[in-house]
Jmol script that loads the backbone (N, CA, C; Angstrom):
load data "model"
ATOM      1  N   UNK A   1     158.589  95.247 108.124  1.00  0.00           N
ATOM      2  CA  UNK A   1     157.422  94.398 108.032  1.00  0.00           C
ATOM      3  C   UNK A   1     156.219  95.260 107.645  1.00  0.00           C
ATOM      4  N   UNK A   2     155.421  94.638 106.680  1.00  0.00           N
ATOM      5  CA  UNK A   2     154.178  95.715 106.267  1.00  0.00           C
ATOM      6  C   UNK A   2     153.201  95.563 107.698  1.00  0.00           C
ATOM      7  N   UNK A   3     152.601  96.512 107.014  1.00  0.00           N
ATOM      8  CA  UNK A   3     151.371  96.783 107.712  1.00  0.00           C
ATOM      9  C   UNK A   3     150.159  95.910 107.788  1.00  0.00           C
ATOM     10  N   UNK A   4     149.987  94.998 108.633  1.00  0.00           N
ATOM     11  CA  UNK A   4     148.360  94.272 108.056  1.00  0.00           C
ATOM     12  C   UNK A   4     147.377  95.034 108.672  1.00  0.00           C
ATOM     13  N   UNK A   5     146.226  94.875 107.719  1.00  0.00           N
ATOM     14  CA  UNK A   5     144.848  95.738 108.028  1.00  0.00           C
ATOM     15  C   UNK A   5     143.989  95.021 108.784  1.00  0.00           C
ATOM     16  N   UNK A   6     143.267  95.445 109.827  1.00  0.00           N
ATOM     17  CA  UNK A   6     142.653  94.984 111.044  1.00  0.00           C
ATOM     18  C   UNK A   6     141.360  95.747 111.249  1.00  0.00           C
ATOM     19  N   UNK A   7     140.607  94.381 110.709  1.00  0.00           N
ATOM     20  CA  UNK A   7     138.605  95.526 110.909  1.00  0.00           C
ATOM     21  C   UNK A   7     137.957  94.562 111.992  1.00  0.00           C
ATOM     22  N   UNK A   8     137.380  95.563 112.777  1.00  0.00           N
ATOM     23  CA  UNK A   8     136.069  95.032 113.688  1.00  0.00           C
ATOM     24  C   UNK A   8     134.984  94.903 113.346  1.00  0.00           C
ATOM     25  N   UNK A   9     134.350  94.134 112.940  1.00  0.00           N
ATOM     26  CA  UNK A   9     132.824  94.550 112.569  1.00  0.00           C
ATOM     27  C   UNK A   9     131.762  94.087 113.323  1.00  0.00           C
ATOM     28  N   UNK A  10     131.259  94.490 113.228  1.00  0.00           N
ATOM     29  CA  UNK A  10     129.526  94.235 114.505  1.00  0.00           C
ATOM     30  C   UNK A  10     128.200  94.010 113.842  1.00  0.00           C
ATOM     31  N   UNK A  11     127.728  92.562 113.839  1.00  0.00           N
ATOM     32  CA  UNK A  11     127.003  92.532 113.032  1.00  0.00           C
ATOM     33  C   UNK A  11     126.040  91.713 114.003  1.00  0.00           C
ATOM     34  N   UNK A  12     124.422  91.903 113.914  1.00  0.00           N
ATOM     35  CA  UNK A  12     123.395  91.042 113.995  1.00  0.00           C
ATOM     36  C   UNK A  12     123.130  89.473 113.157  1.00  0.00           C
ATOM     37  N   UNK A  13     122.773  88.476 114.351  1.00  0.00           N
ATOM     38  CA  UNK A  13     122.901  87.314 113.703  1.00  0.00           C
ATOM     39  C   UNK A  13     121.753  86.482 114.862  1.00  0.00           C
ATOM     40  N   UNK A  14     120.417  86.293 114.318  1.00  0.00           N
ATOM     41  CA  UNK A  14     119.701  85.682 114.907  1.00  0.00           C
ATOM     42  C   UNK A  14     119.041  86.710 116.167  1.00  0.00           C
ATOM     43  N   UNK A  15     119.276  86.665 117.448  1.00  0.00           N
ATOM     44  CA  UNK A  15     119.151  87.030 118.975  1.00  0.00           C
ATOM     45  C   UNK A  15     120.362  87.705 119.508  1.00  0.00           C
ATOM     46  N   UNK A  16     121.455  87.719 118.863  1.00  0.00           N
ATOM     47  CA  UNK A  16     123.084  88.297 119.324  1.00  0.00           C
ATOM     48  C   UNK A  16     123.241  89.160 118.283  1.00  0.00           C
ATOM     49  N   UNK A  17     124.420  89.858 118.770  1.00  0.00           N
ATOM     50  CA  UNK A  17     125.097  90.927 118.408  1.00  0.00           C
ATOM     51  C   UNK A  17     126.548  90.324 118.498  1.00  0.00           C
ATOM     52  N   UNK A  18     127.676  89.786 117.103  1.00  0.00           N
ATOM     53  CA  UNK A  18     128.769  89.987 117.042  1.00  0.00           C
ATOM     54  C   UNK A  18     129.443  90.904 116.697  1.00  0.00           C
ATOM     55  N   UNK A  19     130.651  90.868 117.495  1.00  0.00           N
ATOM     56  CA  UNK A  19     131.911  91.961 117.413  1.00  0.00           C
ATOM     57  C   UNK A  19     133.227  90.740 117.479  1.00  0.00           C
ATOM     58  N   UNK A  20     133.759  90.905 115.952  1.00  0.00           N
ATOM     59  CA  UNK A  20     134.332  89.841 115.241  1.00  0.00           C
ATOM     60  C   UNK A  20     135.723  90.701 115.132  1.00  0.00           C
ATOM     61  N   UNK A  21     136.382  90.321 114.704  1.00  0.00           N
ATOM     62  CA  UNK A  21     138.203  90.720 113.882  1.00  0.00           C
ATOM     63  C   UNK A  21     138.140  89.588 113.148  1.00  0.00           C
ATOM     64  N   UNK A  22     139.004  90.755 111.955  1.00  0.00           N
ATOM     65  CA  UNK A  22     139.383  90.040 110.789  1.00  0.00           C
ATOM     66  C   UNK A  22     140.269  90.895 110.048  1.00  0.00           C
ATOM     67  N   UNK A  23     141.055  90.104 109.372  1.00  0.00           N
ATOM     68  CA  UNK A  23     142.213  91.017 108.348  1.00  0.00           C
ATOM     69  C   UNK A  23     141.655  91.255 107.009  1.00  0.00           C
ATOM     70  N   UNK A  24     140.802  90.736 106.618  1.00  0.00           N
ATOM     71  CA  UNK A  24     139.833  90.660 105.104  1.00  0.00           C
ATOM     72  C   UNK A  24     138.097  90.777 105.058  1.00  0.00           C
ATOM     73  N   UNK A  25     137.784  92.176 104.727  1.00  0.00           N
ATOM     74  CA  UNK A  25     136.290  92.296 104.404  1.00  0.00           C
ATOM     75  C   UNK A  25     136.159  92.890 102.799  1.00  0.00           C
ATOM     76  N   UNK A  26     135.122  92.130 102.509  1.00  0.00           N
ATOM     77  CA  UNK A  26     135.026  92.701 101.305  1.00  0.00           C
ATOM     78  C   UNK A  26     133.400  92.494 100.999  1.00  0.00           C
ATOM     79  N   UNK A  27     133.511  93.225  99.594  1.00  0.00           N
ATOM     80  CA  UNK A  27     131.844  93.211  98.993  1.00  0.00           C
ATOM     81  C   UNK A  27     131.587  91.702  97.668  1.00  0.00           C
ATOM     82  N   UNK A  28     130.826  91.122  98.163  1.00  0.00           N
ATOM     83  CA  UNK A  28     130.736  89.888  98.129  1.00  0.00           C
ATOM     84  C   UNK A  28     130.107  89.547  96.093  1.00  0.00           C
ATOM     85  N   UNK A  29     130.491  88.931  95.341  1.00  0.00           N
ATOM     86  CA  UNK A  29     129.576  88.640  94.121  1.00  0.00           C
ATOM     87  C   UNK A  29     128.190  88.787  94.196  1.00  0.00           C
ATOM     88  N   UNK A  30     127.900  88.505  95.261  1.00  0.00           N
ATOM     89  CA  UNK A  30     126.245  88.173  95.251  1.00  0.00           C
ATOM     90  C   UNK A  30     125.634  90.011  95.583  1.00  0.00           C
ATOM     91  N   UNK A  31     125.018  90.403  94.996  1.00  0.00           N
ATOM     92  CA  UNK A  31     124.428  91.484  95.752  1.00  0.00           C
ATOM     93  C   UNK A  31     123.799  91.764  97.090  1.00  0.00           C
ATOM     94  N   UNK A  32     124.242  92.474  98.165  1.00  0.00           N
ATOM     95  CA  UNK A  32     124.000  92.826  98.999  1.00  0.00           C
ATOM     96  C   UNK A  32     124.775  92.198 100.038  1.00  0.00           C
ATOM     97  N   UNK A  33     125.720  91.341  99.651  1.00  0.00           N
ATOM     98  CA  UNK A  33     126.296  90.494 101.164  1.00  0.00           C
ATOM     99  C   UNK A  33     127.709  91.286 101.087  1.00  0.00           C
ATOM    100  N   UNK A  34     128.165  90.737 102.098  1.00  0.00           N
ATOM    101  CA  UNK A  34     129.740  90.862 102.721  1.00  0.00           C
ATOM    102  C   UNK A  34     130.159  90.056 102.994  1.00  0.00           C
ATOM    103  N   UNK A  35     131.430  89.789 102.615  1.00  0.00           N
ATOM    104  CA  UNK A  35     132.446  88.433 102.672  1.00  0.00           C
ATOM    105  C   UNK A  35     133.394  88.714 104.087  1.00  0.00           C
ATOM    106  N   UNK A  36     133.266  88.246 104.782  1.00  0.00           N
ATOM    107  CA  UNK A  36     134.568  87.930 105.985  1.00  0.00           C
ATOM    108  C   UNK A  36     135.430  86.989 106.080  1.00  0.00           C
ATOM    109  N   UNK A  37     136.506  87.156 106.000  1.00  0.00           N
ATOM    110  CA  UNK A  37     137.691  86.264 105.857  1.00  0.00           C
ATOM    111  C   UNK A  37     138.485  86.591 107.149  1.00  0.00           C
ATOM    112  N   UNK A  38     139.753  85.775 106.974  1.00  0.00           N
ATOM    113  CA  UNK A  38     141.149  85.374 108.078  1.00  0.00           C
ATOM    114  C   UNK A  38     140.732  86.165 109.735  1.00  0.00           C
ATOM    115  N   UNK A  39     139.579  84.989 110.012  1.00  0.00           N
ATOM    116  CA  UNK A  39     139.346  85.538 111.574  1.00  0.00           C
ATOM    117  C   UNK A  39     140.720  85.716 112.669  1.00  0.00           C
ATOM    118  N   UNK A  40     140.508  86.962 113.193  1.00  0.00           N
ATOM    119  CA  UNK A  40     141.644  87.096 114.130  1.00  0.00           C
ATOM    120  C   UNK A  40     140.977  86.409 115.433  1.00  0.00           C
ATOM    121  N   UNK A  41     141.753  85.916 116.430  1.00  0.00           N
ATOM    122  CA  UNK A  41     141.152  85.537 117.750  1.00  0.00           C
ATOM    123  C   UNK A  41     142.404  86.108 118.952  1.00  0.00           C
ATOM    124  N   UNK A  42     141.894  86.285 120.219  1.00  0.00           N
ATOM    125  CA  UNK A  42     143.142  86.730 120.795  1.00  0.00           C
ATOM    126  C   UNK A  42     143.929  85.241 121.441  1.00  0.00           C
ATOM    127  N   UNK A  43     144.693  85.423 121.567  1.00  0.00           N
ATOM    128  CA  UNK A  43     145.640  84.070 122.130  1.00  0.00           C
ATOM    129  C   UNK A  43     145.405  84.421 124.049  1.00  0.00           C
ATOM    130  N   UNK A  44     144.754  82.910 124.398  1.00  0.00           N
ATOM    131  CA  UNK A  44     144.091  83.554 125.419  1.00  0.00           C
ATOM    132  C   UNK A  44     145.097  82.367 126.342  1.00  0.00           C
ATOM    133  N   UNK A  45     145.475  82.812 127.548  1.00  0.00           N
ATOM    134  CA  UNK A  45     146.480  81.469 128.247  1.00  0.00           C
ATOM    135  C   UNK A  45     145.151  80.215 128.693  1.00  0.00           C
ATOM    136  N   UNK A  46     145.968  79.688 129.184  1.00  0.00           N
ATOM    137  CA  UNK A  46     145.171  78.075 129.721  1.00  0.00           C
ATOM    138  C   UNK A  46     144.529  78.355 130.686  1.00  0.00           C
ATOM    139  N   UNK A  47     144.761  79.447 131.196  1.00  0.00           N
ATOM    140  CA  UNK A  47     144.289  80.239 132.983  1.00  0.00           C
ATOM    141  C   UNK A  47     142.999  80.668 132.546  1.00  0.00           C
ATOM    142  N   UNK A  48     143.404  81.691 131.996  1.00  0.00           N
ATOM    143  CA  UNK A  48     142.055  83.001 131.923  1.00  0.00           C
ATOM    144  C   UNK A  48     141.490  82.444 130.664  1.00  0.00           C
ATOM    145  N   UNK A  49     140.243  82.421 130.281  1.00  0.00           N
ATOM    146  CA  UNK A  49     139.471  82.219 129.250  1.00  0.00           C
ATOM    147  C   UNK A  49     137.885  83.392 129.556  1.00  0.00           C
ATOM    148  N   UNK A  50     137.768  83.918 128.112  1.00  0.00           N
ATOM    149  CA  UNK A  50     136.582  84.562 128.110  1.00  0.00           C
ATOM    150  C   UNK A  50     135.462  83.685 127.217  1.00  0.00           C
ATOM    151  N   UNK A  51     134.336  83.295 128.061  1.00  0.00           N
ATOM    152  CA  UNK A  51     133.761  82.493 127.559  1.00  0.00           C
ATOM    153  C   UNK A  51     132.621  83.063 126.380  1.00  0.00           C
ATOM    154  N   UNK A  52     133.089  84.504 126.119  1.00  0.00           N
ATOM    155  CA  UNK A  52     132.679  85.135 124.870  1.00  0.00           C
ATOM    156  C   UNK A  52     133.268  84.583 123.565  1.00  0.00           C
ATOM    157  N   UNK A  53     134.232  84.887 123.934  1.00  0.00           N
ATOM    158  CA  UNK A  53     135.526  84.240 122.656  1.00  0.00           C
ATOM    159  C   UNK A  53     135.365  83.157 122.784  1.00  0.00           C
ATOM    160  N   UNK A  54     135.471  82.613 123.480  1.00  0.00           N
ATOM    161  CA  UNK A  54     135.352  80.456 123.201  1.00  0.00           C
ATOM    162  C   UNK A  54     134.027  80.314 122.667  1.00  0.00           C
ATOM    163  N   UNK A  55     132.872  80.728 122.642  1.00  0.00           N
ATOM    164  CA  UNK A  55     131.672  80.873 122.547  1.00  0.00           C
ATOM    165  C   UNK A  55     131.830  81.107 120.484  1.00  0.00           C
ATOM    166  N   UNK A  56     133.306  82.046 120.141  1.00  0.00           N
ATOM    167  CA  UNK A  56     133.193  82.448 119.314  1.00  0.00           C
ATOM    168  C   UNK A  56     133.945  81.090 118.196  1.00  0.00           C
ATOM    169  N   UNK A  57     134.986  81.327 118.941  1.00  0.00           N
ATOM    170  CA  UNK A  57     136.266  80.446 118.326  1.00  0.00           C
ATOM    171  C   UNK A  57     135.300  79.099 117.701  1.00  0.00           C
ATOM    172  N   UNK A  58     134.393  78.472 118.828  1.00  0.00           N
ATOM    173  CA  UNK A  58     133.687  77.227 118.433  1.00  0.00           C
ATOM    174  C   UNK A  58     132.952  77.123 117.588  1.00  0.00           C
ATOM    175  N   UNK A  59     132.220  78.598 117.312  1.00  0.00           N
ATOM    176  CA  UNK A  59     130.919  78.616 116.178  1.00  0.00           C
ATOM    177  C   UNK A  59     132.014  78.633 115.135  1.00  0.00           C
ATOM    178  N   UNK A  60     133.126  79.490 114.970  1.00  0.00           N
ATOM    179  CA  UNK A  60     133.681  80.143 113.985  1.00  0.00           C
ATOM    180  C   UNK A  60     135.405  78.791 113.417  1.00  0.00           C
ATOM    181  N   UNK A  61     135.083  77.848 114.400  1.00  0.00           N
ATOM    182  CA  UNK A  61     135.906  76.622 114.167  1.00  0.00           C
ATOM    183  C   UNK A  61     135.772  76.244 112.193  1.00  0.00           C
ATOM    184  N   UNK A  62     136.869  76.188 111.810  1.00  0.00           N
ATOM    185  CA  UNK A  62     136.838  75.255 110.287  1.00  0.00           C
ATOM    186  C   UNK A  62     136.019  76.329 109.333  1.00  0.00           C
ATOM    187  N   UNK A  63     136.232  77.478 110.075  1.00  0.00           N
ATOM    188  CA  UNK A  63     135.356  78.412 108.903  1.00  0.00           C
ATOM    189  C   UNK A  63     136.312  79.387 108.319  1.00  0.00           C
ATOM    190  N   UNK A  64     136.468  79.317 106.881  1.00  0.00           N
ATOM    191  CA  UNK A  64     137.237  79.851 105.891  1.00  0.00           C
ATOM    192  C   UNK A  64     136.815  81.485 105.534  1.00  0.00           C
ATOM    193  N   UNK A  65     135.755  81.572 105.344  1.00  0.00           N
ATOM    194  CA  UNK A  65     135.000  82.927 105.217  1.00  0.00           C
ATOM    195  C   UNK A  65     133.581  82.721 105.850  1.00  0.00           C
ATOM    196  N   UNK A  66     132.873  83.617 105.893  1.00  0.00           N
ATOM    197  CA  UNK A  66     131.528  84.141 106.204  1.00  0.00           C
ATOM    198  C   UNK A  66     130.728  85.123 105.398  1.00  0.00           C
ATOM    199  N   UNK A  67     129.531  84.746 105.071  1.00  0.00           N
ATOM    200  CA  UNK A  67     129.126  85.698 103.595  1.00  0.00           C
ATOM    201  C   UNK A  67     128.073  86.061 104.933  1.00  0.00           C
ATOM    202  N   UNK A  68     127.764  87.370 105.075  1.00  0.00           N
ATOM    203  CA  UNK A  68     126.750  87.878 106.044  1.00  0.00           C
ATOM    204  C   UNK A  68     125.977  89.164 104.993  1.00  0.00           C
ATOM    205  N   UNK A  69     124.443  89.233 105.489  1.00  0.00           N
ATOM    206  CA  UNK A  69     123.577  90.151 104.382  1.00  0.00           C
ATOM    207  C   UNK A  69     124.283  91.888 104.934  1.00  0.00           C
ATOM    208  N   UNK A  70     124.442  92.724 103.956  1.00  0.00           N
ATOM    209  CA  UNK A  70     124.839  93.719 104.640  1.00  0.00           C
ATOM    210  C   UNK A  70     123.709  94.572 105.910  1.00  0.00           C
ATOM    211  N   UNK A  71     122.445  94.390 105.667  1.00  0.00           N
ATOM    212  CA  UNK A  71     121.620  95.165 105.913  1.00  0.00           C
ATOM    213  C   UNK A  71     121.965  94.193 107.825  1.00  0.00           C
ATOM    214  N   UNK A  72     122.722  93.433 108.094  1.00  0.00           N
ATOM    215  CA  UNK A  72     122.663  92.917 109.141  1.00  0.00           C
ATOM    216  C   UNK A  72     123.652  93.358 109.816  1.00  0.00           C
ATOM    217  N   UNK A  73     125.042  94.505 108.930  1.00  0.00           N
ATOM    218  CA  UNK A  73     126.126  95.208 109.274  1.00  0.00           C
ATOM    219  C   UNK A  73     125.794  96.392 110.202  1.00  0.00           C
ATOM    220  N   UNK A  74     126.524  96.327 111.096  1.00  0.00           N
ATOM    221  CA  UNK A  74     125.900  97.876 112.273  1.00  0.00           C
ATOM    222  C   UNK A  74     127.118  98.786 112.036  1.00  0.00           C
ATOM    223  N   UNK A  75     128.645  97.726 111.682  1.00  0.00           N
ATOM    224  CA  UNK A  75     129.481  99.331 111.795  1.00  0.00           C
ATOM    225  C   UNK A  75     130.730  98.249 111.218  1.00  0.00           C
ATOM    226  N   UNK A  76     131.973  98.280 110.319  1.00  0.00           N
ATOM    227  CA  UNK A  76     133.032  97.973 110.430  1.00  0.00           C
ATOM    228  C   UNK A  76     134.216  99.221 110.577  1.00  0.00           C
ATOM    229  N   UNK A  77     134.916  98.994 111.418  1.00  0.00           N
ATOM    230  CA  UNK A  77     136.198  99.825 111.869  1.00  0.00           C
ATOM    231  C   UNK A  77     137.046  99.313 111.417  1.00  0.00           C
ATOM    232  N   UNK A  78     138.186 100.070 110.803  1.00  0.00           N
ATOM    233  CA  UNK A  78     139.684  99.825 110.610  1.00  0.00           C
ATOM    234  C   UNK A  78     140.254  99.644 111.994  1.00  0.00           C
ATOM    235  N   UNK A  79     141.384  99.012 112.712  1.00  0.00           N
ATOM    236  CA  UNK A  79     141.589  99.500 114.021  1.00  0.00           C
ATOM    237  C   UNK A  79     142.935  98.922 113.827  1.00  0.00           C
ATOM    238  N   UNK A  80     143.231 100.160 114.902  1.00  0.00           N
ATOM    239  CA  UNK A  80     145.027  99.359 114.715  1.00  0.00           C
ATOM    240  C   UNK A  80     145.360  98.413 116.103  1.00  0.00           C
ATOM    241  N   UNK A  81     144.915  97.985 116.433  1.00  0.00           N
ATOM    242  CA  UNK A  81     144.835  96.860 117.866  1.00  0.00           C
ATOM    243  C   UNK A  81     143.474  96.119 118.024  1.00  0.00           C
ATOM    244  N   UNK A  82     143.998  94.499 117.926  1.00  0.00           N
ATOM    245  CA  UNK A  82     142.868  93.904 118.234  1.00  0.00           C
ATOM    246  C   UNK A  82     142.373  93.991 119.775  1.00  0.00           C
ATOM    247  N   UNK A  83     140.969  93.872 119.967  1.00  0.00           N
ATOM    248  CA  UNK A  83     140.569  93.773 120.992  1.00  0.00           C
ATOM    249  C   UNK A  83     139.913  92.502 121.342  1.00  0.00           C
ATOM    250  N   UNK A  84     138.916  92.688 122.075  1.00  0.00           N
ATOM    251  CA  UNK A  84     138.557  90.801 122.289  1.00  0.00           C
ATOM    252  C   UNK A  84     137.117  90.978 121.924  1.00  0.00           C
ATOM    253  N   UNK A  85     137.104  90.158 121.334  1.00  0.00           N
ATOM    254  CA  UNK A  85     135.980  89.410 120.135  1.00  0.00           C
ATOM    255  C   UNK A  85     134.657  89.327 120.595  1.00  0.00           C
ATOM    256  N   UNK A  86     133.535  89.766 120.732  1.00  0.00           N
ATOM    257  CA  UNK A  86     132.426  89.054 121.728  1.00  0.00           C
ATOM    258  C   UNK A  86     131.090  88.557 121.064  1.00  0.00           C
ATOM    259  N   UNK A  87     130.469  88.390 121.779  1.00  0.00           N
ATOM    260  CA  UNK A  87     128.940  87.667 121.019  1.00  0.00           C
ATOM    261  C   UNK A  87     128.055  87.884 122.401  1.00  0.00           C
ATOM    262  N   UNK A  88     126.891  88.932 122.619  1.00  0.00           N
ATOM    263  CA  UNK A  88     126.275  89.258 122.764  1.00  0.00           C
ATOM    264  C   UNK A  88     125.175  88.765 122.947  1.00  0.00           C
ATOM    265  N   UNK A  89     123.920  88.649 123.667  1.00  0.00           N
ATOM    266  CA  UNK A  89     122.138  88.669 122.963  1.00  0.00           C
ATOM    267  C   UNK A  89     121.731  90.068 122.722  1.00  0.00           C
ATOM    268  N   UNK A  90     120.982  90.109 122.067  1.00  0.00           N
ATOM    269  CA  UNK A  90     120.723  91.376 121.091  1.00  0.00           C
ATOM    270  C   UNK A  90     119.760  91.992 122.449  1.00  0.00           C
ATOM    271  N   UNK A  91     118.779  91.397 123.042  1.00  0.00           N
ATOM    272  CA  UNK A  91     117.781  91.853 123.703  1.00  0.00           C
ATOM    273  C   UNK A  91     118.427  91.391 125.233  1.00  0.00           C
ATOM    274  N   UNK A  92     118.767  92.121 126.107  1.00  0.00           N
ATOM    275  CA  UNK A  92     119.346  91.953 127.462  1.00  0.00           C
ATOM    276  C   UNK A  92     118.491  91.858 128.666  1.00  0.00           C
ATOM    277  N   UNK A  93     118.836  91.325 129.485  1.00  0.00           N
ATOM    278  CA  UNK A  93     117.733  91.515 130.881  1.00  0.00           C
ATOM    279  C   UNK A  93     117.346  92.803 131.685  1.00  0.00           C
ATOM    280  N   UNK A  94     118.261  93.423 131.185  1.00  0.00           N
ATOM    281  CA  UNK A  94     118.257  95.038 131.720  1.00  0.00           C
ATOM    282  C   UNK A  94     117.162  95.727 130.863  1.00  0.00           C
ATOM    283  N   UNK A  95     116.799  95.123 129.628  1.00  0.00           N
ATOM    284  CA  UNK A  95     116.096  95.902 128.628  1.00  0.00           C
ATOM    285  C   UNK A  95     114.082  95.774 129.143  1.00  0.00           C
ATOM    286  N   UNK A  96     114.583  94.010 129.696  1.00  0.00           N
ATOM    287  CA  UNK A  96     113.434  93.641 129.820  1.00  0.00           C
ATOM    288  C   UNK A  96     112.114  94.315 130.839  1.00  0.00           C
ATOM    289  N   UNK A  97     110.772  94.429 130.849  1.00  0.00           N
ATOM    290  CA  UNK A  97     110.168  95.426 131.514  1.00  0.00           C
ATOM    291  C   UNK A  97     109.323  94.089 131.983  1.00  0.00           C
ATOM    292  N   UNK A  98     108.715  93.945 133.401  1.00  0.00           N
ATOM    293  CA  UNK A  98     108.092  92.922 133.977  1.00  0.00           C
ATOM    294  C   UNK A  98     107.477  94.105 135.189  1.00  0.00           C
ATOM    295  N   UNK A  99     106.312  93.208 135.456  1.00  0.00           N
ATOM    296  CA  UNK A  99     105.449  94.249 136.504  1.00  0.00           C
ATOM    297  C   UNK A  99     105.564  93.798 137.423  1.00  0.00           C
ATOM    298  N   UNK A 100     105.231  94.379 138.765  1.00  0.00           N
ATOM    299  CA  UNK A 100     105.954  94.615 140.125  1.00  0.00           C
ATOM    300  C   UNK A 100     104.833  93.337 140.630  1.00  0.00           C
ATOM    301  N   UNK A 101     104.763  93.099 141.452  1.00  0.00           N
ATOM    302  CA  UNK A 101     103.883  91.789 141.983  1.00  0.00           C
ATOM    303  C   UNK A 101     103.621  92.252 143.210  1.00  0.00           C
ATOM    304  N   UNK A 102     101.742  92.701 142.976  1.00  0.00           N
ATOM    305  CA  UNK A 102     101.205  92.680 144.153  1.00  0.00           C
ATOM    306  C   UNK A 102     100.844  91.508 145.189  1.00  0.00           C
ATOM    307  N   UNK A 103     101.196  91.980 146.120  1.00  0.00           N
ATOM    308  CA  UNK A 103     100.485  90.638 147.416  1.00  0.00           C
ATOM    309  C   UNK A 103      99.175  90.528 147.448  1.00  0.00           C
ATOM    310  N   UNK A 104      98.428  89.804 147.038  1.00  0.00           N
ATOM    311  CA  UNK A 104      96.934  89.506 147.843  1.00  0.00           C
ATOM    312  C   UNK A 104      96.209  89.551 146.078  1.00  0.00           C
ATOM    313  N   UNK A 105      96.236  90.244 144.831  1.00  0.00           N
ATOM    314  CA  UNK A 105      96.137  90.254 144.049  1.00  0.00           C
ATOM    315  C   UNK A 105      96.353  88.677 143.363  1.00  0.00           C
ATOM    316  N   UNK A 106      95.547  88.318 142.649  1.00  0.00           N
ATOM    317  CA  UNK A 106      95.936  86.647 142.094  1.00  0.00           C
ATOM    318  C   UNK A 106      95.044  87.079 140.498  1.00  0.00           C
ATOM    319  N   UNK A 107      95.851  86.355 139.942  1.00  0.00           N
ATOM    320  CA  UNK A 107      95.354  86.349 138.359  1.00  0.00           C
ATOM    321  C   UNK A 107      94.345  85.391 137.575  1.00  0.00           C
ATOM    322  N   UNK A 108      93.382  86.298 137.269  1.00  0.00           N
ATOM    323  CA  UNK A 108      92.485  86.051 136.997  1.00  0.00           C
ATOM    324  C   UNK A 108      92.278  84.668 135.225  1.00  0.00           C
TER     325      UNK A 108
END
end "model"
wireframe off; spacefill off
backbone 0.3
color backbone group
């Protein structure tokens, strides 16, 4: 049985950060985009579900390819094992900086 080729790619889209699989990337007619084709997904049982991947599967439902701008590409990998798929927010709560709240202090 041949070999099929297996890329991860991680790309910005709006407020998130995807990390996609696919067996087909390429450089698109149009200048500057990238074509994504034959999304891989992992086969997940009826039990366990990652509501990353369902999150994904649903956006990515009835979709044949994906033309994305390259300048929105962060990294594609060859990989020889899929991993699981995710979708991200780009800006996290951990990132976020908020000031400490004095008692007796009220805003002016």
């Amino acid at each position: 049985m041949a070999h099929k080729t297996l890329y991860r790619v991680t790309f910005a889209y709006l407020d998130a950060v995807y990390e996609i699989y696919a067996n087909k990337v390429h450089e698109s007619d149009m200048f500057g985009f990238l074509v994504i084709e034959d999304f891989v997904f992992g086969e997940n049982s009826a039990f366990v579900l990652d509501p990353s991947e369902e999150r994904l599967k649903l956006e990515f439902k009835g979709v044949k390819r994906t033309i994305i701008p390259m300048q929105a590409v962060f990294r594609i990998d060859e990989v020889s094992q899929q991993g699981v798929s995710k979708v991200r927010d780009k800006f996290s709560d951990a990132n976020k900086v908020s000031l400490f709240p004095i008692p007796g202090k009220s805003k002016e």
